[in-house]
C-alpha positions as CSV (number, residue, x, y, z in Angstrom):
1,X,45.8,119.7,139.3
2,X,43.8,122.7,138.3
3,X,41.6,123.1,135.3
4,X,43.0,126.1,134.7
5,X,46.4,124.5,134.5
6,X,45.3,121.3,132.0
7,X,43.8,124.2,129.4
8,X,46.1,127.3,129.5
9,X,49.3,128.2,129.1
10,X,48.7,131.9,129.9
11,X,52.0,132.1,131.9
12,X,54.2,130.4,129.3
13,X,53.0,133.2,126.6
14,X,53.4,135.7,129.4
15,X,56.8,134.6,129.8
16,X,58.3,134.3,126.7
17,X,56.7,137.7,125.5
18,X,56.9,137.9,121.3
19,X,60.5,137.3,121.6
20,X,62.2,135.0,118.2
21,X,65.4,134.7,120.1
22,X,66.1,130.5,120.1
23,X,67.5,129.1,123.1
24,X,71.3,129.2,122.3
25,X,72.7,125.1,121.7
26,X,75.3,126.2,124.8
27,X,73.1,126.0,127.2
28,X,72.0,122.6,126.2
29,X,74.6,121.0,125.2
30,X,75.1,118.2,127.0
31,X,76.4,115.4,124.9
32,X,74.7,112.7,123.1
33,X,72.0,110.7,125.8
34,X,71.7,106.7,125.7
35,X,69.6,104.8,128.3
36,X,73.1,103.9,129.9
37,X,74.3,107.9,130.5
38,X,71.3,109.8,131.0
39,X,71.0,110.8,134.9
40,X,68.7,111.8,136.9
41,X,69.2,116.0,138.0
42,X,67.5,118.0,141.1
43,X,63.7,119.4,139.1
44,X,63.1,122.9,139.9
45,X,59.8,121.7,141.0
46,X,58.2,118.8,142.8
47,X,58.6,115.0,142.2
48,X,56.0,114.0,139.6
49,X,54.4,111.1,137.9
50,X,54.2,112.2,134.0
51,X,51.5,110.0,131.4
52,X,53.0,108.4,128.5
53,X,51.9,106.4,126.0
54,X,54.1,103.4,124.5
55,X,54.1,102.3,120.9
56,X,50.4,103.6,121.0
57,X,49.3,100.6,122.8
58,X,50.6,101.0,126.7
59,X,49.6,103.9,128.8
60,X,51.6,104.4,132.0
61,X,53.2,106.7,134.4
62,X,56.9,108.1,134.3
63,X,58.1,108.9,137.6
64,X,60.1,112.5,137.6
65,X,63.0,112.6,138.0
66,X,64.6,109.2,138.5
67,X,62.5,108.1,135.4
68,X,61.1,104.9,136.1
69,X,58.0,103.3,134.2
70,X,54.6,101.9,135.6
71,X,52.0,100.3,133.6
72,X,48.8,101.6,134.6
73,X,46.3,98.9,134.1
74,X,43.2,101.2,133.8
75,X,44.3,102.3,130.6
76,X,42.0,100.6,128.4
77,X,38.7,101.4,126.2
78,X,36.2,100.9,129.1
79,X,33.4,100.6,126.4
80,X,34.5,105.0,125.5
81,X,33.7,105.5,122.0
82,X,36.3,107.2,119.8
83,X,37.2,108.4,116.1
84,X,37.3,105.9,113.5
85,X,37.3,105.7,109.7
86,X,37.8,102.3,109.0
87,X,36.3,98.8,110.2
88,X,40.3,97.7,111.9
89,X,40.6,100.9,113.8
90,X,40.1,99.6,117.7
91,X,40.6,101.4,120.8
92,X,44.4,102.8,122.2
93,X,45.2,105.1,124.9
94,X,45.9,108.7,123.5
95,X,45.8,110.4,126.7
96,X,45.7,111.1,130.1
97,X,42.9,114.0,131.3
98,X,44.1,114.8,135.2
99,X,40.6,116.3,135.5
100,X,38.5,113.5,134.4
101,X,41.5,110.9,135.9
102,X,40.5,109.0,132.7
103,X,42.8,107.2,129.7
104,X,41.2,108.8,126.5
105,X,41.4,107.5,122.6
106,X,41.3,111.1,121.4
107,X,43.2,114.3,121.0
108,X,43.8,116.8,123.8
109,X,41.7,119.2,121.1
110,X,38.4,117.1,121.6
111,X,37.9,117.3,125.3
112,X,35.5,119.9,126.3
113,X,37.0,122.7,128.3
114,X,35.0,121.7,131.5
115,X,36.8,117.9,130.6
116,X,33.2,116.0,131.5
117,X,32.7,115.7,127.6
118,X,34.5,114.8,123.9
119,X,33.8,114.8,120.7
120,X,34.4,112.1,118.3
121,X,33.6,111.3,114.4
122,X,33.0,108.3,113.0
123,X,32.7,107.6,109.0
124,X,30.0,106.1,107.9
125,X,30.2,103.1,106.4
126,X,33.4,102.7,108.3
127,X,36.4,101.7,105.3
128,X,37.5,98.9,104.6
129,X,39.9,98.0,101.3
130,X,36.7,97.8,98.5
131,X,34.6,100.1,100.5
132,X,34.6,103.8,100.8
133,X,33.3,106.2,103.5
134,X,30.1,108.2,102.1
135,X,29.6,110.6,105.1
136,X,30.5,111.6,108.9
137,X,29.2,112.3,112.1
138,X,30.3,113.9,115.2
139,X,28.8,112.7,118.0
140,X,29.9,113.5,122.0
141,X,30.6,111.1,124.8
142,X,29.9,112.0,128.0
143,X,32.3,110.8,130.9
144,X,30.1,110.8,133.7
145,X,26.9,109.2,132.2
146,X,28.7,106.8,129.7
147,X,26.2,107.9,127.0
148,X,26.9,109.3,123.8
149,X,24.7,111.6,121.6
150,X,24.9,112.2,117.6
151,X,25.3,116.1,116.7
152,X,26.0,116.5,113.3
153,X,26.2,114.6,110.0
154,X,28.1,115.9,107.2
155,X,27.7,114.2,103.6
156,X,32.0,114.2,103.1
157,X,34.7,114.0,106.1
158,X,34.2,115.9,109.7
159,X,38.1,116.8,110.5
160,X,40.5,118.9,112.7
161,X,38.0,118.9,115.8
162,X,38.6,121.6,118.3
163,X,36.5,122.3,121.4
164,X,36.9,125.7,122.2
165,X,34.5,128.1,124.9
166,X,32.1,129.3,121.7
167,X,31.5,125.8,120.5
168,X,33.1,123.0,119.0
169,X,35.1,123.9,115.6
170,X,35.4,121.4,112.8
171,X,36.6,121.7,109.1
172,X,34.7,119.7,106.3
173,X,36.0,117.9,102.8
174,X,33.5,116.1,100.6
175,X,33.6,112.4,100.3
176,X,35.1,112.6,96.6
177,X,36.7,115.6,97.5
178,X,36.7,119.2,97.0
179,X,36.8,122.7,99.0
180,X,37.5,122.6,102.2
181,X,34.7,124.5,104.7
182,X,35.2,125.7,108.1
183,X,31.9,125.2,111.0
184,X,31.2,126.1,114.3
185,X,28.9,123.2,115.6
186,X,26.5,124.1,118.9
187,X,27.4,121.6,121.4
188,X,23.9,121.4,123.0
189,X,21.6,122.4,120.1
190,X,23.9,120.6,117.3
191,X,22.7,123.8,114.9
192,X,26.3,124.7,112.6
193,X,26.9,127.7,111.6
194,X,30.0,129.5,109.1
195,X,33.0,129.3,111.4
196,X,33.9,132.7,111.2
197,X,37.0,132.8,113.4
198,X,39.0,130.7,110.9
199,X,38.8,133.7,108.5
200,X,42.0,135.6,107.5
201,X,40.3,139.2,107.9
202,X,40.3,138.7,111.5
203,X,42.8,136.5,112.5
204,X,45.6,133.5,112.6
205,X,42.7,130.2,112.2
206,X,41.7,127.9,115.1
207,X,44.2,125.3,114.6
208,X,45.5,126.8,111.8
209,X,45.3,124.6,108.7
210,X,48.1,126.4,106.4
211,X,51.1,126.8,108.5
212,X,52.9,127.4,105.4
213,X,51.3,130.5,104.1
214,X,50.1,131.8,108.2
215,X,54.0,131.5,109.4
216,X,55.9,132.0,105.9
217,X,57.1,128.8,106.3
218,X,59.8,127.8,103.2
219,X,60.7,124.2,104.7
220,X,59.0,120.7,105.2
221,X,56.9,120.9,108.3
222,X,54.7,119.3,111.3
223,X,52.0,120.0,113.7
224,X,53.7,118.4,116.6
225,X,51.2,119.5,119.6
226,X,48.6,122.0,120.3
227,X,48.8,125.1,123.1
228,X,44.6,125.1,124.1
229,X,44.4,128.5,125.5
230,X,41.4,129.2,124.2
231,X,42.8,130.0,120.4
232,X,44.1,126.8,119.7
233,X,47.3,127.5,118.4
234,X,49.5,125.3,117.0
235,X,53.3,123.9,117.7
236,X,55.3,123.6,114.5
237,X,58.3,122.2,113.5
238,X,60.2,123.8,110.4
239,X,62.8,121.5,109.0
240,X,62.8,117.7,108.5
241,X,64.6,114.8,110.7
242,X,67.3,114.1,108.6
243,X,70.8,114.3,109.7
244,X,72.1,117.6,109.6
245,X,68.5,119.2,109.2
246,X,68.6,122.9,110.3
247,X,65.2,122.9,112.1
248,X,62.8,125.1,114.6
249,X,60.4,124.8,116.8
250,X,57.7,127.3,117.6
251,X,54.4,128.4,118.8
252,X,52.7,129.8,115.9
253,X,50.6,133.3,117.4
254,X,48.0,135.7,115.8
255,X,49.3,137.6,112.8
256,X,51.4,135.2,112.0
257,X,54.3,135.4,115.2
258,X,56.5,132.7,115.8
259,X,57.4,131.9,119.5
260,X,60.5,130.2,119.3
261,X,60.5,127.1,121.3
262,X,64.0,125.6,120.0
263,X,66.4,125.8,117.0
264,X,68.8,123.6,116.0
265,X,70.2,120.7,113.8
266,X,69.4,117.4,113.6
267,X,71.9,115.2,115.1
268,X,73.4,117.7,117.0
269,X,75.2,117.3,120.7
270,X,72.0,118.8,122.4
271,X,70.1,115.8,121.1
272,X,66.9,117.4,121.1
273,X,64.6,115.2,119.0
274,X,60.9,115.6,120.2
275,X,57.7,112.8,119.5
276,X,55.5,115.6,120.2
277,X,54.8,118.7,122.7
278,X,52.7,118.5,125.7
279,X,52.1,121.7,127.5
280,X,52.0,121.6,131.2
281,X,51.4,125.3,133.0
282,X,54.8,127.6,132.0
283,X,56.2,124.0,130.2
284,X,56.0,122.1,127.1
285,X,56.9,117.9,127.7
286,X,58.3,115.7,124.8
287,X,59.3,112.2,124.7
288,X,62.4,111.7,122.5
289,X,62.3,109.4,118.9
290,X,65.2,107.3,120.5
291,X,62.8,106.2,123.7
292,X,65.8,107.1,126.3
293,X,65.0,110.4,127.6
294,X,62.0,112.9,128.2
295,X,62.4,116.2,128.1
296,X,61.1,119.6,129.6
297,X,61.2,123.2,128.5
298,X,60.1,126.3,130.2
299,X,61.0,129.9,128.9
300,X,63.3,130.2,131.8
301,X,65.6,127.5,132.0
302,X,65.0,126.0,128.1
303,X,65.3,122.3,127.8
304,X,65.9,119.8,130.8
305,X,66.2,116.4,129.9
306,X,65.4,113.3,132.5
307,X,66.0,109.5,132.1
308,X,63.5,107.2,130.9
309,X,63.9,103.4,131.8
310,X,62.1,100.1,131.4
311,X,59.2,99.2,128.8
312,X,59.3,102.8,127.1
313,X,63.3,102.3,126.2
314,X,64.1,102.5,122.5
315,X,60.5,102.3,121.7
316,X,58.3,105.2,120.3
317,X,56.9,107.0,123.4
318,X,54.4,110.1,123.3
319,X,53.8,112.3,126.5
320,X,50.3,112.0,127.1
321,X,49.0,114.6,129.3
322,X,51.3,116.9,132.3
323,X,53.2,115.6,135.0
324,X,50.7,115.1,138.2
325,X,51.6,115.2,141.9
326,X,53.2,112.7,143.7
């Protein structure tokens, strides 16, 4: 497992071009999937193990394709700091970093590019019910040394933390709220300065923070993954989960292109009902809201769908990181 392959998804924007076209429900359709019917089918790649996490407490391994759970007892804290805002937050297994072979309590967005480092943010004094956070800091954890070191403080909430090549980029609230500022925080020196890149005269923002105005969006939406290729653009579904939704799923680009990932409706036969995206090389991985299936998407050969048995069935399961050799 390459670097290169953990960070970028170069060959799945190569291969799906700026095309809009969705993948066509025909393709996919194959019925309604329970625990009981879903099969295994022949992968157009090698047998792999894929990280997921269950009911944000159990982190494990998925074999691919016959779809069989392991609970992997090193997932646990390991004395690793992470994020917290209040005084009953306590350490669970976000995901896996093949690199680092380490179960992490933070957001693929964190992690360093070189994966020997993440940042975290903890509110200070951490919330409870009668008290209220007055300030932030981020700090960084290094995996090697097990030692963490304070970079910033902000007087208000540190948020949407992205570590990117030029820096680590964070967005800023005050504590009784107000405007909304954009940094760029030095990872060695800690020194911020105005995050430029977020500004609409040049581009989309890192990690955009108003889908709604960046991708004309007109229904209810999410931020249901993130593709880290060094612009840290954002998957985002248009449309809610309600029965007979009409919803889509797409990569939002610079300039405010959509990569379609999926359309569809909610409840239809294709079933296609994803926790979250996980981008693995040329493919994106979901677990599915009904715990009995994972599924797989490429630009070639659109969604794939594989069975999912034991602890993870019917319960709410999030991919955690790509699908590793065997």
């Amino acid at each position: 497992m390459t670097r290169s392959l953990v960070r970028s998804v170069g060959l799945l924007l190569l291969s799906m071009g700026c095309s809009s076209r969705s993948t066509p429900a025909s393709q996919n359709d194959a019925g309604p999937v329970s625990q009981n019917d879903a099969t295994s089918v022949s992968p157009p790649f090698p047998p792999c193990r894929l990280p997921i996490v269950v009911e944000s407490r159990l982190g494990g391994f998925v074999s691919i394709p016959e779809g069989d759970f392991v609970v992997d007892h090193d997932a646990t804290s390991k004395g690793m700091p992470f994020s917290a805002m209040s005084r009953d937050q306590a350490w669970t297994p976000s995901l896996y970093d093949p690199v680092a072979k380490r179960w992490l309590s933070v957001n693929s967005t964190q992690i360093e590019p070189e994966h020997r480092r993440y940042a975290y943010v903890v509110f200070e004094p951490l919330m409870t019910k009668t008290i209220r956070y007055k300030s932030s800091r981020l700090a960084i954890y290094d995996l090697a040394s097990g030692s963490s070191r304070e970079l910033w403080q902000h007087a208000g909430s540190i948020q949407d933390v992205v570590w990117l090549s030029d820096g680590i980029h964070v967005t800023t609230v005050p504590a009784r709220g107000g405007r909304q500022d954009a940094w760029l925080i030095d990872p060695s020196s800690g020194v911020a300065s105005v995050d430029k890149a977020r500004s609409r005269v040049n581009s989309i923002p890192v990690t955009s923070q108003s889908p709604e105005y960046d991708y004309g969006l007109t229904k209810s939406w999410g931020t249901v993954g993130w593709l880290l290729d060094n612009r840290g653009r954002p998957l985002v579904r248009e449309g809610s989960r309600d029965d007979g939704a009409s919803y889509t799923i797409f990569i939002g680009d610079t300039d405010g292109q959509r990569l379609i990932v999926h359309s569809g409706i909610q409840g239809d036969a294709t079933g296609f009902d994803p926790t979250g995206l996980v981008p693995d090389g040329d493919a994106l991985w979901s677990a599915d809201y009904k715990g009995s299936v994972l599924w797989r998407w490429t630009p070639s050969s659109g969604l794939e769908k594989y069975p999912l048995h034991g602890e993870p069935s019917h319960k709410y399961t999030l991919v955690a990181g790509p699908c590793l050799p065997r």
